[in-house]
Each structure stands twice: as structure tokens, then as C-alpha cells.
DRENDREN-159326 format. One record per residue (C-alpha): x, y, z; residue in three letters. Coordinates in pm, whole numbers, padded with zeros to 5 digits, always signed. Layout:
XYZALA...
***
This chain:
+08023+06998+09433UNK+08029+07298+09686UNK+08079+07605+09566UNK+08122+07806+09865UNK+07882+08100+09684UNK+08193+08165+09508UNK+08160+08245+09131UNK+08498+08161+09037UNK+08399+07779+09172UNK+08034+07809+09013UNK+08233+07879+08661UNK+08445+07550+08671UNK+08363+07305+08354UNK+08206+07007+08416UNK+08542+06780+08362UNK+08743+06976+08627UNK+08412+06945+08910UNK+08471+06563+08871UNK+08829+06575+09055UNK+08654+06778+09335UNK+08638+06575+09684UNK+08414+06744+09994UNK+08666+06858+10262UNK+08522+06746+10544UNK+08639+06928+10849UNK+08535+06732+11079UNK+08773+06432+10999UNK+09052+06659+11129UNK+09173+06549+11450UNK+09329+06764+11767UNK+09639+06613+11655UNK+09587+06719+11297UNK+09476+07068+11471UNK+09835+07087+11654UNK+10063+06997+11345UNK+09902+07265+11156UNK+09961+07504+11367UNK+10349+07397+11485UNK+10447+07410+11113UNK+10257+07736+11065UNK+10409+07899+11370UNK+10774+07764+11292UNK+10762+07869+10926UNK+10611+08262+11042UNK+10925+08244+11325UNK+11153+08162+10987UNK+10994+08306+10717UNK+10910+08656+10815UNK+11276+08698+10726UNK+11318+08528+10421UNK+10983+08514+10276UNK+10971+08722+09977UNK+10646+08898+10133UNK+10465+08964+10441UNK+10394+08604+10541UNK+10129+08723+10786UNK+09936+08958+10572UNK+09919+08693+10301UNK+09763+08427+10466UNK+09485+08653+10582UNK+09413+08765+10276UNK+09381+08413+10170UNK+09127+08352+10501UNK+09425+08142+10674UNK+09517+08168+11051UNK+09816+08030+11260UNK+09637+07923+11500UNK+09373+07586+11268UNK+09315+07405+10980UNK+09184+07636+10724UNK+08816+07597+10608UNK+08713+07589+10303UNK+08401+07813+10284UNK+08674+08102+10517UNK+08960+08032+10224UNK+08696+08089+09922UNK+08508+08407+10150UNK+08848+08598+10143UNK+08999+08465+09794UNK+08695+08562+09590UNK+08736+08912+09666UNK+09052+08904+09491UNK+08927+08672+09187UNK+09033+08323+09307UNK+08923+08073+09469UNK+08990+07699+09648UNK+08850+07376+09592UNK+08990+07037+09756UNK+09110+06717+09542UNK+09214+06367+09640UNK+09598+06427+09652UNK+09793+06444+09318UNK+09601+06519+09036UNK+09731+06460+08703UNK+09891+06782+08581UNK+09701+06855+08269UNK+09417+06896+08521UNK+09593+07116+08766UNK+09692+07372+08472UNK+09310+07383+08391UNK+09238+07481+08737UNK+09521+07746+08783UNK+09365+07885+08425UNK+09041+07903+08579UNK+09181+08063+08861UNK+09104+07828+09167UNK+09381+07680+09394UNK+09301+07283+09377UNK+09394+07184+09821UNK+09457+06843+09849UNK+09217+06751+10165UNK+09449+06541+10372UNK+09670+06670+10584UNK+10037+06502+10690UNK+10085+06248+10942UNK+10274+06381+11271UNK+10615+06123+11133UNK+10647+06309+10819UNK+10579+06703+11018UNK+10886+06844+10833UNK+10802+06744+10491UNK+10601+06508+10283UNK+10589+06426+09942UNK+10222+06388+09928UNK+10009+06693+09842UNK+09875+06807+10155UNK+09668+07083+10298UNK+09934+07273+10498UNK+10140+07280+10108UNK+09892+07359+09910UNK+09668+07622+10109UNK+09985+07779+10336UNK+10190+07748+10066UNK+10027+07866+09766UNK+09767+08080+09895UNK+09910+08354+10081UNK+10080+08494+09739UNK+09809+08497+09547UNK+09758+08845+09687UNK+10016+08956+09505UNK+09856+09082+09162UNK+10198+08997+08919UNK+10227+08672+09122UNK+09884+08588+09050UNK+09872+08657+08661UNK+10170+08467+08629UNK+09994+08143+08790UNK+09708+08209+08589UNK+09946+08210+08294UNK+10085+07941+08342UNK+09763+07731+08371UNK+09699+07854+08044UNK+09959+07737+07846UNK+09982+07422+08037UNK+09600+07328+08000UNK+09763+07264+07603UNK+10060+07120+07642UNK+10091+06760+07500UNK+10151+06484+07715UNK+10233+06132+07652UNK+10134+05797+07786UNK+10439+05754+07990UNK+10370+06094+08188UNK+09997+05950+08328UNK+10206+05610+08392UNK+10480+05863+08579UNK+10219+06086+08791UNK+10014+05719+08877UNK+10348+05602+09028UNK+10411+05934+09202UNK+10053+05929+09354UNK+10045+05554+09431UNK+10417+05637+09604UNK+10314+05962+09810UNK+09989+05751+09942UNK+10209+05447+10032UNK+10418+05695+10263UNK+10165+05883+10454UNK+09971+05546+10544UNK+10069+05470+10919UNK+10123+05112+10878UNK+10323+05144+10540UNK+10606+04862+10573UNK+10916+04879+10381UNK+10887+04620+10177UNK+10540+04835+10018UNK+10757+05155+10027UNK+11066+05017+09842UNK+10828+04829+09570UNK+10668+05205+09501UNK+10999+05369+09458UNK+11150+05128+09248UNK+10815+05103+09009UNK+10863+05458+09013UNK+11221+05470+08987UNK+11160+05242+08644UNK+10929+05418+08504UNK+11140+05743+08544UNK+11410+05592+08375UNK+11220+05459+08021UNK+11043+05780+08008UNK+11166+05904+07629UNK+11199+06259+07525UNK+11010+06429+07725UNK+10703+06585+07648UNK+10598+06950+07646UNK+10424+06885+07977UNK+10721+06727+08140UNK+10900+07055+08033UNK+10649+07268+08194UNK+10608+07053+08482UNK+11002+07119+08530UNK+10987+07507+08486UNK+10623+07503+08722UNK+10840+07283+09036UNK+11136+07554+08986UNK+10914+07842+09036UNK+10592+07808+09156UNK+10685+07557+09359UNK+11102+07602+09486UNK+11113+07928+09291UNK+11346+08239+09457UNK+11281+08588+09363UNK+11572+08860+09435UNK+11942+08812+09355UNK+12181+08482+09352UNK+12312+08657+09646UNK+11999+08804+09813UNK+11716+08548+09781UNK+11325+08551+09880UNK+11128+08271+09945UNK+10827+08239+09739UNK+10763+07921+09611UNK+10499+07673+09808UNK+10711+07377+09830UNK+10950+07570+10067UNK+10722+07790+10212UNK+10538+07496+10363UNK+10828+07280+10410UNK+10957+07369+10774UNK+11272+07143+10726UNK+11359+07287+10319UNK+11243+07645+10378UNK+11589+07697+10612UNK+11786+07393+10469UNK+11760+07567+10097UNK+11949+07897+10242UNK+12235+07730+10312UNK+12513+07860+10104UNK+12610+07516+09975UNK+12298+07523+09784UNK+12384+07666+09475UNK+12133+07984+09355UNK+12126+08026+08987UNK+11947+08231+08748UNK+11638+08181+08629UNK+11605+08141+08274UNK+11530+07848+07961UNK+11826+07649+08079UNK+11578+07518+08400UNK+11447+07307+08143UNK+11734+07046+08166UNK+11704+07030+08561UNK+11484+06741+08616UNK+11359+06682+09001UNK+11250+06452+09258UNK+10972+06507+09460UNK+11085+06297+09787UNK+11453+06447+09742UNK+11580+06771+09845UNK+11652+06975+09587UNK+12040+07009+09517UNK+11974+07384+09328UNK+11737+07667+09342UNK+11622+07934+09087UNK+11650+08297+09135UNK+11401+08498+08957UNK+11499+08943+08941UNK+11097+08968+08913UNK+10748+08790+08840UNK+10766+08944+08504UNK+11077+08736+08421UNK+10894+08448+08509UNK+10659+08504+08244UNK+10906+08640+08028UNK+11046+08270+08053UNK+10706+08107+08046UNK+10666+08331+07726UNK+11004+08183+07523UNK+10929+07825+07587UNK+10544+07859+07459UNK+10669+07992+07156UNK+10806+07684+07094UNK+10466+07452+07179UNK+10254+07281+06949UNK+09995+07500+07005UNK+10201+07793+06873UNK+10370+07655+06626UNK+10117+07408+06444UNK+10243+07239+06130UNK+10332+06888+06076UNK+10560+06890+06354UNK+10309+06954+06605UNK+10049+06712+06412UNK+10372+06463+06467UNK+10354+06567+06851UNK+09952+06481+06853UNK+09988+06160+06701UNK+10235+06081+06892UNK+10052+06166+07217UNK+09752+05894+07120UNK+09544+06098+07369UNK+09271+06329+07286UNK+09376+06657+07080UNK+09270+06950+06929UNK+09373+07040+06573UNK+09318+07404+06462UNK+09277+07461+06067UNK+09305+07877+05968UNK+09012+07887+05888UNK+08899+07855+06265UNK+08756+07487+06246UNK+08844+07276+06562UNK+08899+06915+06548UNK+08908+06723+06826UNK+08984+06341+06844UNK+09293+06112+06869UNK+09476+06139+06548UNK+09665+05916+06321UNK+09943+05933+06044UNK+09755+06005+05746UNK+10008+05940+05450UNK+10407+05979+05408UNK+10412+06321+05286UNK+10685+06542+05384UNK+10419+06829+05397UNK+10101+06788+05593UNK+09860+06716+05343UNK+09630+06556+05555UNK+09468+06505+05904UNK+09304+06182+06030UNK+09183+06112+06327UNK+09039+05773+06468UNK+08718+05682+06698UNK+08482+05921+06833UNK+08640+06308+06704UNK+08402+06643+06717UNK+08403+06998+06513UNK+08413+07327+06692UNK+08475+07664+06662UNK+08567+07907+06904UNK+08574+07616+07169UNK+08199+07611+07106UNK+08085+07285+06932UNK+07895+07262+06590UNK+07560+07151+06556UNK+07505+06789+06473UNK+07906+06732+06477UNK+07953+06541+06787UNK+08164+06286+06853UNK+07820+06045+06797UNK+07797+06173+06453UNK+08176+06151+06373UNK+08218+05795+06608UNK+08441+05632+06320UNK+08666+05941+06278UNK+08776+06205+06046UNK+08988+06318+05756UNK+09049+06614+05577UNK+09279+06778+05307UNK+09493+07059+05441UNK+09648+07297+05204UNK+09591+07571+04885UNK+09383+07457+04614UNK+09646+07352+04310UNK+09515+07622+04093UNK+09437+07961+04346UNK+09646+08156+04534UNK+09335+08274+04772UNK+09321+08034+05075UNK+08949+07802+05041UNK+08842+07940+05339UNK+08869+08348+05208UNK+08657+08289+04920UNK+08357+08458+04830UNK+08039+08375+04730UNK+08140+08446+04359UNK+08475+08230+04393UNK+08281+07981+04553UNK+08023+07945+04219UNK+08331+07944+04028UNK+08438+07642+04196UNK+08091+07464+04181UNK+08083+07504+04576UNK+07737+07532+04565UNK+07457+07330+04722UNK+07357+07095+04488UNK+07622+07095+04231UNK+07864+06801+04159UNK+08259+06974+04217UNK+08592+06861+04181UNK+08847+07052+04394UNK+09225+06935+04354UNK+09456+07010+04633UNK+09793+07159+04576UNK+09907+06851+04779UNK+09772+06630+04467UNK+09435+06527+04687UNK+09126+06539+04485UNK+08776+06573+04655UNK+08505+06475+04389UNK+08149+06489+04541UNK+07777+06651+04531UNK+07767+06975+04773UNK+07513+06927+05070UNK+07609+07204+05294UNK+07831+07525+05333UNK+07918+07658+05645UNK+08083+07973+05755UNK+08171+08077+06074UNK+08271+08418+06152UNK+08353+08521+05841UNK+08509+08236+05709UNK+08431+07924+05495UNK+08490+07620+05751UNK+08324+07311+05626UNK+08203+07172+05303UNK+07988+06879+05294UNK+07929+06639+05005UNK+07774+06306+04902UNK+07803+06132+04755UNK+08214+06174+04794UNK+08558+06010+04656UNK+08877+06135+04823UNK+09215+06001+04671UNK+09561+06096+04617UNK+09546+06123+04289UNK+09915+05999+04176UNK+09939+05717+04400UNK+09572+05634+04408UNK+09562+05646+04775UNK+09208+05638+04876UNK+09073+05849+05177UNK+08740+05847+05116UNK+08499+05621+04965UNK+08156+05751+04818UNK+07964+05410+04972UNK+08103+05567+05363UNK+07837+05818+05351UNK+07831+06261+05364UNK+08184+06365+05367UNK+08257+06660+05570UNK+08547+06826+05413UNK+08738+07083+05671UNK+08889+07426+05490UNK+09222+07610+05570UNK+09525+07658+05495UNK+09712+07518+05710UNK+09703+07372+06083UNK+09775+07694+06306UNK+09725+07572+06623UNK+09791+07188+06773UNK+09714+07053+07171UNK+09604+06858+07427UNK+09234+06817+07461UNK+08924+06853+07339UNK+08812+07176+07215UNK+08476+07191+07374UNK+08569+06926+07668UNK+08209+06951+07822UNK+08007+06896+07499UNK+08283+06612+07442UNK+08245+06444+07730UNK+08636+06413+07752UNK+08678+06151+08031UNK+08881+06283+08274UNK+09179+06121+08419UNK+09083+06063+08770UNK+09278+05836+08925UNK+09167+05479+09044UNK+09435+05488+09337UNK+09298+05689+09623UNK+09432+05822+09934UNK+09402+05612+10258UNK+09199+05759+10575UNK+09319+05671+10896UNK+09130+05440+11107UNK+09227+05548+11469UNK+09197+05294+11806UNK+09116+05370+12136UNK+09475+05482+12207UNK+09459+05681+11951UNK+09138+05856+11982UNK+09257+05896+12383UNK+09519+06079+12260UNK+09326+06315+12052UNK+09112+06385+12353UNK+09411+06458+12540UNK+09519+06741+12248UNK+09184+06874+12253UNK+09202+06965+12631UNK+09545+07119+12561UNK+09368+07348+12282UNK+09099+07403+12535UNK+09322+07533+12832UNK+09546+07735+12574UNK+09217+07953+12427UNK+09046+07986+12766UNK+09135+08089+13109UNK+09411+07802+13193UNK+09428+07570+13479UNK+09722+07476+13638UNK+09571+07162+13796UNK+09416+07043+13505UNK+09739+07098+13274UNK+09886+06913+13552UNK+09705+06623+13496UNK+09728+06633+13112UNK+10103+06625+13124UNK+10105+06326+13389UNK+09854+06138+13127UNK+10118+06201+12824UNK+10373+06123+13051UNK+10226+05798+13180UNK+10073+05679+12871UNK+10219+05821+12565UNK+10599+05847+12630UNK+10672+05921+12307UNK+10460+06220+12225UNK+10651+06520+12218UNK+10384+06743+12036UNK+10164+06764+12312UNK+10478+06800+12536UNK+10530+07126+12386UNK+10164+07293+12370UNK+10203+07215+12735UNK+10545+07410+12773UNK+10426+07631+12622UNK+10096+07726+12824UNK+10304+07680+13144UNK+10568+07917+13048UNK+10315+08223+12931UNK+10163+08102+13261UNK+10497+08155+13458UNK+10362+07827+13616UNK+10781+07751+13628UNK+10749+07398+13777UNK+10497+07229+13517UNK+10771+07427+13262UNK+11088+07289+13371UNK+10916+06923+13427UNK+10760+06955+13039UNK+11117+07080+12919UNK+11309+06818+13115UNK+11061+06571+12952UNK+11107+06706+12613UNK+11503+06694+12618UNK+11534+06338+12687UNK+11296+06284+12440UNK+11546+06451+12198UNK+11827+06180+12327UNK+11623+05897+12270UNK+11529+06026+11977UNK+11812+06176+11748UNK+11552+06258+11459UNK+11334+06438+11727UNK+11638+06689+11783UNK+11551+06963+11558UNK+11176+06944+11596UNK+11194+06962+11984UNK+11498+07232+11995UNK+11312+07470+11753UNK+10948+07364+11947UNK+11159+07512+12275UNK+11275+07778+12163UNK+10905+07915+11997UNK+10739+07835+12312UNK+10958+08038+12501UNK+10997+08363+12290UNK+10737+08567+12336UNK+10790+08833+12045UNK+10715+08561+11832UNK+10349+08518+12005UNK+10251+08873+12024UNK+10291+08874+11620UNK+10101+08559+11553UNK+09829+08736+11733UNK+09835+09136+11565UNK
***
């Protein structure tokens, strides 16, 4: 993985480097190079109005320009000096993964960027969304703490089967539409695979809940008054089509607050409400209420409820500090959380650091522990001193007999004791029996081995993941569907040639005769092509070349008539080729 001598990249774990893709820059084409910079230079021409800050200053602070495709070594060289930094994926990642990054403060690009059918807006990650979008407000320092925030909490929020199954139908359904021989048939098959799978998705989980309060600000999010809104989310910032459609008055502005939980979305839809935030400290404000109310918070046997429900890897926090990390499973039908189980490969830590010789090799059939008071003390195992401890036989060597509170006895020889930072966190034993002692419910069987008994409490803390993912090895959840790269004819390529003259004649001294010629070529052998149409207009009319201006613009409007969905992109192409208060701020 490149890290662009960035140490914000060089930091990244070890599971998050594996969704990393190269860029590589060269696979952009002159065409690519020309729809980056018409949606750039029609969303300045709209935005420096309703863009919540100064569009211009943003993006370089971010290393972006109007005028190409960002690089990614420019993007990391300017975000690193304001503790950030960029790193290109394959498209959607899943979201768990895109929290982690945010945490770690790094903007995850996807590397593509849209075909010149779907200019206005695409559903599929894309460069122009993620790096135009995102990136130019990450200047501003509440903006940025917020996003950072957010990553946090959602790096532990639990997420269910059904949510992988819904962001592998999302992906497989934004790669189906940016492919440029897509037929219906493949399109419609995607949406209703994903329209089923949308509609059998449960309750959802605390990720779907965060993913719903993340697309209403981060991504469509308004800052000011219902009245008097600013643009600053990326979806609408990059969206040249949304970012003026979603002022319209019909679109109704409401407060942000909890109650954006029950607004569910749809990526390929445009949206039919918006959020108004007064400030980015409401935002977190928001951010803060809902957390309170996560697994990870809250702990308990609700939350174990949530991890066993989740049947993916979690982390379950005792109070004593002890981290275990596996896939857990209903232990017994106690109304209190007696007990934790886990099944399969599960590992100890503490402080996200894991213990020695407590892998998920060592522990590769599972684990299972008592949770609770002992029946007879009022001081928590874990707070007991080396004089309580003797009391209780806890002492290498000795045979002991604790009984739980819960009615779970642990009868076994003491191997080992181990505290960590001040507090008791394992006990090991063998030989060991664990049983519910009324029912005779056995947990533990002396023939299975050293027992490893976990101390606390109570479960404080419940999530998603492993504690120590690297030591764990958690697998991460790259997807098997990947994003299709164009394969271009000679037409095609032609074409590109004919865009990279254009570019050529607009950064150097022009040439009337050889723009001439370009715009016959178009003309003659790509009809349709109104992009090139305009760069041409364009260079004619700062030119005062009026001819080659009028013939381009004549051109251009029956274009629009053949074309009704051309209308809007040609009218507004027109009009920013011909103002000329619009180019001398694209170039301050």
C-alpha cells in the first residue's frame, strides 16, 4: 500500500490496508479529464452561493484543482498538514470499514471516476463524490472532529447479516450501472435483488441507524436555518443535478435532530427531504444522544442479546477491563446475564492490546465465563486484594470453590492470576467443573482442559469487532464483486485523442486552424459528443474567434433538440463558457 509519506496513512491497521486499491492515474482518460472538470466548474458557478463555505479555498486546502483529476500523492501533501489524509478503495466498501477509516482520520476515494451518461449523478462511489465532495470541508476544524466522531462510534456499532447482504446488493447495483454495455434486463435484475432484500431487512441494526443519520448529514446534510440553508454535505456538493434541484422550495427542510432516524433513503433516488443542522456541534450533539443508546454504552444483557444476535465477530467488555472477542452464543435462559459464551476461534485483551498466549489458536473451541458478584461479597472479584484473594483460596496452587450470586459454581485448582492495571482479570484453573448448581447445567467439564475464568462485574461495554483486530486476524469483508474497467476501441481511444488536443490548445497558446479541424473531426465523426463541443466553445469565445463560436454553439443547440436529456447539460455548458467572471475565479 502507498502511503504517500503521509503518517496518518503509515498508522492504518493492517485490516483497513487490505481494502486499499493503487489509484492509478494513468487509466484516466482526456474524457475522464473533461468530466471532472465540467462538474467541478458547474458546481463552483452554483455553489459559491450556496455552499456553506468557500468552495474554492476548500478544495485547495485539500490539494484539489478545477481544472484535473486530483492525485493522490497532491490530496495526501496538502491534507496531512491538517491531520488527514486519502487513500483510494474499489467503490463501496462495507460501512463498518468506512467508520474505521473516518476514525483513523483518512478519507477512503473510490478510484473510478463516472461515465460521461451518468455526468449529473451516479450512484456509484466515485472520485469526483468522494474527493470534491468530502474533502474540501475537512478544513473546517468542527466539521472535521465531527467526521472523526462519527467514525468512532460507528467502527462499534453492531451490524447484522442482512446489512453485508444489503451493501453487496448496493455495490453489485452501482457497478451494473456505470458499466457501458449494462442492458436492462442486468439493471432491472440488480434493483429488484436489491429491492428484496431491502424489504426483509428486520429491525434494523445500530449500523443501519447510523448509516441513516451519516447519509442525512455527512452526506445530504444542510447547515443554517429551514429557511436559510448551506450546502455541506458531499452527496450534493458533488452532485451537479441535486446540489440546485435540493433548493427548490418544494423540498421540504427540516430540523435536524433524533427523529432522522425513521427517514430511511435510497441511494439512486433523489431525496424527497433534507436536514438542517443550526451548527456542527448539533451534529454531534445528535451523534451524542443516539450513542448513548448503543451496545457499546449500554452493555448488559441487552447488548449481549444484540451480539448474539449479530453472529459476527464481537467484543465483550467485563469491568474489570478483560476483552473478549469471538462470535457469541446464548449461554442459558436466565433473565440476568449470568453468563457469556462464545463459539470458534475467540481471543482475550485488554486495552485493545491482546494477552499473551490467549489467541484465538489457544481459545479455537471458544469461551465461557460467569459474570456477576460472588453470592457471599459485596466487593466486585475483580477489586480484591491480595488478602481477599487468600481468603477465597485464589491462590496458585490451591483447590477453590467460588459460587456466583447467579447460582454458578467454579470448582478447580488455581494455575494462574492475572491483573491488569490494577485489577484482577483472569483466573485460571485445572483441573475445573463449572455448573449451575440448581439445575445442574454443566459449563465446564474438568476432562476439557485449564479453564480460564474471566472476572467482573458485569459486561460494561458490547460491539462489533475484534478488540485487537490485527493480532486477530479479523478477516475483513472485502467484497468478491469488483468494479468493471472500461475496455475502450479504436473509436473510442480516437476520441480521447481528440479531447487531449482540446486540453492542449486550451493550456497553451491556441490555434485557430487547428481548433478548426478538431471541431470538423467531432463534427464528422462523433455527432453526438457534446462535451468536446463545449471545451471548443469555449476556447473560441475567450479567443473572440466568433465564427468557430457561433458554428460550435449552433452545433451544440441542435444537439439539445435531438437530445431532450442533453438540455440542461448543454444550456448550463453555454452559459459557463461564455461568462467570463466565472473563469477569472476558477483561476485566483
Amino acid at each position: 500500500m502507498d502511503t504517500y509519506n503521509n503518517p496518518i496513512l503509515e498508522q492504518l491497521p493492517a485490516h483497513l490496508k487490505k481494502y486499499v486499491v493503487p489509484q492509478q492515474y494513468e487509466r484516466y482518460t482526456p474524457v475522464d479529464q473533461a468530466i471532472w472538470r465540467y462538474v467541478m466548474r458547474q458546481n463552483y458557478a452554483y455553489l459559491k452561493d450556496v455552499a456553506y463555505y468557500p468552495y474554492i479555498p476548500g478544495l485547495k486546502k485539500a490539494g484539489l484543482t478545477i481544472e484535473r483529476i486530483p492525485d493522490l500523492q497532491a490530496m495526501n501533501d496538502s491534507l496531512k498538514q491538517i491531520g488527514w489524509g486519502a487513500a483510494t478503495v474499489d467503490g463501496f466498501i462495507p460501512p463498518s470499514a468506512f467508520m474505521e477509516f473516518q476514525a483513523h482520520r483518512v478519507l477512503v476515494i473510490a478510484a473510478d471516476i463516472r461515465q460521461l451518461e451518468h455526468i449529473e449523478y451516479t450512484p456509484a462511489p466515485d472520485i469526483i463524490h468522494e474527493s470534491s465532495g468530502h474533502a474540501p470541508i475537512i478544513g473546517e476544524p468542527e466539521y472535521a472532529e465531527y467526521l472523526q466522531y462519527f467514525g468512532e462510534i460507528g467502527a462499534k456499532a453492531m451490524f447484522s447479516a442482512q446489512d453485508f447482504a444489503l451493501y453487496e446488493a448496493i455495490r453489485s447495483l452501482s457497478i451494473i450501472k456505470e458499466k457501458n454495455n449494462a442492458t436492462i434486463n442486468e439493471i432491472e435484475e440488480a434493483e429488484l435483488h436489491l429491492k428484496n432484500i431491502q424489504e426483509n431487512m428486520g429491525d434494523p441494526s445500530e449500523m443501519a441507524l447510523l448509516s441513516r443519520l451519516h447519509w442525512w448529514t455527512v452526506e445530504y446534510g444542510l447547515i443554517g436555518t429551514p429557511d436559510v440553508p448551506k450546502i455541506y454535505g458531499a452527496g450534493l456538493l458533488s452532485s451537479i443535478g441535486e446540489s440546485a434541484s435540493c433548493m427548490r422550495k418544494e423540498i421540504p427542510k427540516l430540523p435536524y435532530s433524533l427523529d432522522a432516524l425513521n427517514y430511511a433513503y435510497d441511494i439512486t433516488q433523489p431525496q424527497p427531504q433534507l436536514f438542517v443542522t443550526p451548527d456542527f456541534v448539533h451534529l454531534r450533539n445528535v451523534l451524542d444522544d443516539f450513542a448513548n443508546t448503543m451496545a457499546f454504552r449500554i452493555g448488559g444483557k441487552d447488548s449481549m442479546n444484540k451480539a448474539i444476535a449479530c453472529q459476527n465477530v464481537c467484543t465483550v467488555v467485563y469491568s474489570s477491563g478483560l476483552q473478549v472477542s469471538g462470535i457469541f452464543q446464548k449461554a442459558n435462559d436466565d433473565h440476568a446475564l449470568s453468563y457469556i459464551k462464545s463459539a470458534g476461534p475467540t481471543a482475550l485483551s485488554c486495552q485493545n492490546k491482546q494477552l499473551e498466549g490467549h489467541g484465538k489458536n489457544y481459545h479455537r473451541d471458544g469461551f465461557g465465563s460467569p459474570v456477576g458478584l460472588l453470592k457471599d461479597s459485596d466487593v466486585a472479584l475483580e477489586d480484591f486484594t491480595d488478602e481477599e484473594l487468600v481468603k477465597y483460596d485464589i491462590v496458585v496452587g490451591r483447590e477453590t470453590v467460588l459460587t456466583f450470586a447467579s447460582g454458578i459454581e467454579v470448582r478447580g485448582v488455581v494455575q494462574s492470576v492475572l491483573r491488569q492495571h490494577g485489577k484482577l482479570i483472569l483466573v485460571s484453573m485445572a483441573p475445573c467443573q463449572v455448573v449451575e448448581i440448581e439445575s445442574c447445567q454443566l459449563y465446564f467439564d474438568p476432562e476439557w482442559g485449564t479453564y480460564d475464568m474471566a472476572v467482573g462485574r458485569e459486561i460494561v461495554s458490547v460491539y462489533c469487532g475484534a478488540a485487537d483486530k490485527d493480532a486477530f486476524e479479523q478477516e475483513s469483508t472485502v467484497s468478491e464483486i469488483k468494479t468493471v474497467h472500461q475496455v475502450y476501441d479504436e473509436q473510442t481511444i480516437t476520441l480521447h485523442q481528440i479531447y487531449a488536443h482540446i486540453r492542449k490548445e486550451r493550456e497553451s497558446k491556441a490555434s485557430l486552424q487547428t481548433l478548426t479541424g478538431l471541431y470538423a473531426e467531432l463534427s464528422d465523426h462523433y455527432p453526438d459528443d457534446w462535451l468536446g463541443l463545449l471545451e471548443i466553445l469555449e476556447i473560441a469565445t475567450k479567443e473572440q474567434w466568433v465564427d468557430l463560436a457561433s458554428s460550435a454553439e449552433g452545433t451544440l443547440l441542435k444537439l439539445q433538440e435531438k437530445h431532450v436529456h442533453l438540455i440542461k447539460l448543454i444550456h448550463d455548458g453555454i452559459r459557463l463558457a461564455k461568462d467570463d467572471h466565472v473563469g477569472i475565479l476558477l483561476t485566483e
